[in-house]
Structures are given as C-alpha cells and as structure tokens.
N, C-alpha and C positions, 0 to 999 in steps of 0.2 A: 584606500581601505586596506587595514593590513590584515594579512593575511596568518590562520591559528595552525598551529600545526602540533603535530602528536608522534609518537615512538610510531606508530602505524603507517602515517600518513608519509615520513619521515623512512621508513623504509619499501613502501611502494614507487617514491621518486627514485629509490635504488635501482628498481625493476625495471625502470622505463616508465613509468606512469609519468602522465601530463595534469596538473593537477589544476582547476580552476582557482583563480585569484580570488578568495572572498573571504569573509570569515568562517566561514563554514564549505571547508574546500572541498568539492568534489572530483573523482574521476573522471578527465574529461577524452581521455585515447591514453594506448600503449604504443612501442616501437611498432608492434605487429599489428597491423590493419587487414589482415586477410580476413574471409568470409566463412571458415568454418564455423558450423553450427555448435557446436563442441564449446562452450563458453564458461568462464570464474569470473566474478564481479565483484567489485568491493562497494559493498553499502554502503559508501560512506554518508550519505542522505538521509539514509535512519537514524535516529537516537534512539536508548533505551531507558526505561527506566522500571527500576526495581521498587517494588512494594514489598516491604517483611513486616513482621509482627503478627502477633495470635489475632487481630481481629481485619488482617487486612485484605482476605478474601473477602468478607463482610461488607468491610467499607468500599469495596471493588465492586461488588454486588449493588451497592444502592445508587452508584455513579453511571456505571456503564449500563449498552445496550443489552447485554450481553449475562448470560449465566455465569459467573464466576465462584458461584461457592462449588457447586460441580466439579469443576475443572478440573481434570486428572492430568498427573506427569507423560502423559503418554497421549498428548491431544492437544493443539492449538485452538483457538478461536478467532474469529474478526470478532470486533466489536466497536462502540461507536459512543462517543462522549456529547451530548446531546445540552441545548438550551434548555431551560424550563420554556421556549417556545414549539421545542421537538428539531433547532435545527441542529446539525451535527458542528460540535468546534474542531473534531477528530475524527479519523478511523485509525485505528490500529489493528495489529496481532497481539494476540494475550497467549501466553505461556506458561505453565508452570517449575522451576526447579524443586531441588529438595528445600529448600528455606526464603523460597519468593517466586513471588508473580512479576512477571515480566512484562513488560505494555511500551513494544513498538511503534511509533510512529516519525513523521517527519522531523528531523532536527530545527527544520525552523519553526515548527510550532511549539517543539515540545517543551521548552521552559516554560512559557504563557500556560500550555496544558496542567505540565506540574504545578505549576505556581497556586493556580484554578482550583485544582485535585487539593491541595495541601490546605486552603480555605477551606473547607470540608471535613477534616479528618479529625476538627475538635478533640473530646475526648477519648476518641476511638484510636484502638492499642494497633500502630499502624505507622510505618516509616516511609517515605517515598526519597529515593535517591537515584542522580543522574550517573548511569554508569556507561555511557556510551563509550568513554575512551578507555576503559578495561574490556571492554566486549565487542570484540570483532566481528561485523556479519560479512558473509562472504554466498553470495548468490550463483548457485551452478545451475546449468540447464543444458538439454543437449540431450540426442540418444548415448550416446558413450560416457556419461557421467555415472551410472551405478557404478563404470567399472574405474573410475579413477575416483570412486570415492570409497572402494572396499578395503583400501590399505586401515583406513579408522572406522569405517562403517560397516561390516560385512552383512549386514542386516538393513534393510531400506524401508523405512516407514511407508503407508501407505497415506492419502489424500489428506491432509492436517493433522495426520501422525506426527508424535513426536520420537527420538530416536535417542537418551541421554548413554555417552559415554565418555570414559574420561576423557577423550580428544573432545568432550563439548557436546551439544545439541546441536541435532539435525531435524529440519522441520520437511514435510515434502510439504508443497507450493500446487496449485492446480497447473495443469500443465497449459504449456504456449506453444501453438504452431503445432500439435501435437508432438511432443516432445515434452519428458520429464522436467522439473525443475525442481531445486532444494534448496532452503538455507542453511548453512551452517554457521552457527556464533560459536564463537571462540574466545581463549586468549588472545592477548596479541602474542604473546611468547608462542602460544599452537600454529597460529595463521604463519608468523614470519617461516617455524618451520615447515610447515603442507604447503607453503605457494610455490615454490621450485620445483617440487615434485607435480603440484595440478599443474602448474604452468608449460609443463612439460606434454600434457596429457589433455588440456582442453586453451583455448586461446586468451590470454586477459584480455576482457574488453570494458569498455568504458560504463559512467555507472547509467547510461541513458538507453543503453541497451536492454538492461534488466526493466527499466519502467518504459519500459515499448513492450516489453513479454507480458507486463502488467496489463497491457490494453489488451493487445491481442486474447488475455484471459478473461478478460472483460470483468477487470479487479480495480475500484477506483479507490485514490488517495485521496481525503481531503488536505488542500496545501493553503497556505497563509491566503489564497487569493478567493479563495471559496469556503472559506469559515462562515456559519450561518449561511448558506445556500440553498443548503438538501434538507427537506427532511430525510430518515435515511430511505426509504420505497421510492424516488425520486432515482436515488442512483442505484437502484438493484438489491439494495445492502439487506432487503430482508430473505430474498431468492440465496444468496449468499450464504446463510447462514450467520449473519449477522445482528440479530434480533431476534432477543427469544420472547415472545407472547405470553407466554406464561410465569414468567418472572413475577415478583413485587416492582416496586414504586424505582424510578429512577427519575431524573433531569429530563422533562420534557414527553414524558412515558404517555401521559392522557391523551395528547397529543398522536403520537407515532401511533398509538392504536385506535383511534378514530381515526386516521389516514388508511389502517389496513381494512377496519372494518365499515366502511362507507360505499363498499362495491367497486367497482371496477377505478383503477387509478387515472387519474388526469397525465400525468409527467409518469416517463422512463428515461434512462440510458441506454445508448445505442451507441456500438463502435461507426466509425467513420474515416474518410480518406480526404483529403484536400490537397489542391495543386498551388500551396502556399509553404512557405518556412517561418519559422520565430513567431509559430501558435501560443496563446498563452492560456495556461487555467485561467477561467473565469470567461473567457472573452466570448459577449453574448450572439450570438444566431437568429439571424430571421426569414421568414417565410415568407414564401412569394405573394401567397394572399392578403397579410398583413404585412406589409415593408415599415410600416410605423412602429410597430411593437413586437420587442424581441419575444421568440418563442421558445428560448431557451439559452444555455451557455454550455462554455468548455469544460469539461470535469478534469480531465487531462490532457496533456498532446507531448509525443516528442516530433522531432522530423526525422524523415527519414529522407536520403537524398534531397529530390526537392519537393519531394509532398511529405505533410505529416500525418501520423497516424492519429486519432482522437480516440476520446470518450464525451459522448455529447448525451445531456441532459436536455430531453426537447418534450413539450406538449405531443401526449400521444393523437389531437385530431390533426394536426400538421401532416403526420406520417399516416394515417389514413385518409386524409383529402387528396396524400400525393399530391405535394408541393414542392419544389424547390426549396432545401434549406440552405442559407448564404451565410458565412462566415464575416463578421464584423459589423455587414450593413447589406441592405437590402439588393444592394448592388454588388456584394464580397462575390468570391471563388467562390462554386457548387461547393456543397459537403456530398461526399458523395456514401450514403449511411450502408452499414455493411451488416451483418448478422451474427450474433451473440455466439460464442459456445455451451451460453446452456440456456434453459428456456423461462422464460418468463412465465411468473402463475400470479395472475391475480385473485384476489380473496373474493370468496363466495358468499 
C-alpha cells in the first residue's frame, strides 16, 4: 500500500515524527518518548471539511443532529450524521468561520460522509469541499499549555469556545485527566512556524495519545468499524451535547426521539480497562450471564502499555446485575468498567 503524503506530513518527518505506512498516514511516535504531561499532537486522523454558500447552514440543519442555523463564530458543536434508521454514519465537531462551516470528522470516513452529504444538497445554494490538507489540526493538552499558547492566543476560549485569530482557530476541548486541552487548526504555513517553538515548550507525541485523552473525556468517535451501530443515546451523544430535541426534521430524527422519550435507556457507554493489546472498535463484549449473546461492543480503544484503555457501549441490565464483562468472547480478559466524567441523565 503506498503511502499519501502532504507539505505537512512531509515536514513533520523533518521533526522526528514516525509516520504510519498507509494511505492515510498517521503519527505514530517522535524522537522524544518522555512522559510529560505537557503534550502537541498532529491530527492527522481528522479530516475537514467546509460547507459555504448562502444556504449551507440550512442544508446543515436538516442533515445533522445538531442545531446549526444557531451556530455562532464563537462556539463549537458535536454533532452527529444519522440513518433515516436514527443510526449514527458520523460524529463530528461543527464550527463556524467567517464564510463556512466546518465539519470534522475521521479521515477514513469522511469522503463516503461527503460524498452522502453532497447527494442531498440538490438545489440547495451550498458547496461542500475537502480541505483537510490546507488545514492543520494540532491538539494541545496539558497544565502548561495556556502558557505556550499565549504567543497567538493571549485569550483562551472557555468549554466549546471558539477563539478566531489570524494565527487560526482555537477550540477548547473538554478536558482529560483533569488537565485543559485545545485545538488549534491552522495553515500549514502557521503550524510549520508554531511547532519549533511548542515543541520546545510541551512534548510532540503521537496521534494515539490525543484519542486516549478522548476516552478518558469520555468523547466517542464513530470510525469505519462502527458506522450504523449507535443510535446516538447509546454512546452518550445526547448527555454531550450532541442532539438538540428541539430542532426540525433531520435523517433518522423520529427515531432518536422515541429513544429519548420512552423512559429510562436500555444501552450506555462506559469507560473501561483491559489486560489485552490491539482492541479494536467494534469488537463485541459479553456477559457472564449470557456468554451466548454479546451485550455490547467497543466504541473505542487505544493501548496503553499493555492494557487498553476503552469506550464500551453495553446493555445497562448487565452493569446492574453486576456481571462480568468479557472482551471478545465469553471467556475474553475482564473489562474492568471505570466511571464517566460527567453524568448520565436519562429522560423523564
């Protein structure tokens, strides 16, 4: 498989970056493998893409989970691309600039997503374009990051804040470990010049690092492996802020809202730990009382050393029978389920 590369990617191999061999190469380590908490990450997992035109908040609106005629320059969203069965084909972040909305999600899904989107946009005055390799995301987190990031930001957005200056957009991120985290998208002309100076000042690490900080936030992605999986209350997405109820009609909308309003939920996500390596999204889970039928799957996982961290999507009578949940098969490694940072509200 050959591998794609970009003016970006192309001067991060400069820096020391170890790049994964694929078409869509990631950060996989730097020269520096120390442990400070202090961290810059290069997105390179995300894709972007830009919506413009006079009706493309509009046609954003009747697609996503998510409010988007609202959406002010000064505020992020999650939100969530949904089947007309209510399951989710994406999550992303929505953003606004001055002349487009922005809608991050993973690079391996996001052409199929666009492609989907752009079936859609019929007569509606409305452009969708893939601008991932002109816009740099760069992921900082870490207590000492306000301060090496006041050279272009002297001002710091607050929880899905957005922060526009000409050095670019700065998003703040819910925090991990307790500890701040932010995105900053950029040029590549911006990034190539602020990384010698952050790299100076927080540690480059690799991009599996940032989607570890995702779990620990207890932030899930949907990835190629779990497309149609969730509805989104399944993985947390509406606790989130990711689903607004009050919206009009979207893809699967009837749906998502008979799941909220039917009383108490059957399925959540729950962070988790396992004494296994090479987890994968999707890979289902079962319960000791039922070893026949999974009672759920992986939403995400990285490793860490030799356990991995998760986001597991499981039947909530499982975790109040108090059963054993097994990773792959009835007889898999414990999961050993950990507790959210923020709390679960089911609908009344």
């Amino acid at each position: 498989m050959s591998t794609s590369t970009t003016p970006w990617l192309d001067f991060l191999a400069t820096q020391g970056a170890r790049l994964s061999a694929s078409t869509a190469p990631e950060v996989v380590g730097f020269q520096d493998e120390s442990n400070d908490s202090n961290i810059v990450v290069p997105l390179t997992h995300l894709g972007l893409i830009a919506a413009t035109g006079e009706e493309a908040a509009s046609f954003l609106h009747n697609q996503l989970t998510n409010d988007v005629q609202s959406l002010g320059v000064s505020e992020a969203r999650l939100a969530g691309y949904c089947t007309p069965k209510g399951r989710l084909l994406a999550t992303m972040l929505i953003w606004k600039s001055s002349d487009a909305i922005l809608l991050q999600l993973p690079r391996e899904i996001q052409a199929a997503v666009q492609k989907r989107l752009q079936m859609f946009i019929l007569r509606a005055k409305a452009k969708l374009a893939d601008v991932s390799d002109g816009q740099v995301a760069l992921g900082l987190a870490g207590p000492d990051v306000a301060a090496a990031l006041a050279p272009w930001f002297p001002e710091l957005p607050a929880a899905y804040g957005v922060t526009q200056q000409v050095a670019g957009t700065l998003i703040r991120m819910p925090d991990a470990a307790g500890a701040p985290r932010f995105q900053w998208i950029a040029s590549v002309e911006t990034a190539q010049r602020a990384w010698p100076q952050l790299a100076q000042s927080l540690r480059p690490a690799a991009t599996a690092a940032w989607r570890a900080l995702d779990i620990q936030a207890g932030i899930p992605l949907v990835v190629q492996a779990t497309q149609e999986q969730f509805v989104p209350q399944m993985i947390n997405f509406e606790v989130l802020g990711g689903v607004n109820f009050r919206k009009g009609c979207y893809p699967g909308q009837e749906i998502v809202a008979r799941s909220q309003y039917l009383g108490k939920l059957k399925r959540r996500m729950l962070p988790a730990q396992v004494a296994a390596t090479g987890v994968l999204a999707g890979t289902e889970v079962f319960a000791s009382s039922d070893p026949d039928q999974p009672c759920g799957q992986v939403v995400n996982a990285e490793t860490s050393g030799d356990r991995t961290l998760c986001l597991v999507e499981l039947k909530t009578a499982v975790l109040e029978q108090g059963d054993d949940i097994r990773l792959g098969s009835a007889s898999g490694p414990v999961l050993e389920i950990g507790t959210l940072p923020y709390e679960l509200i089911d609908p009344t």
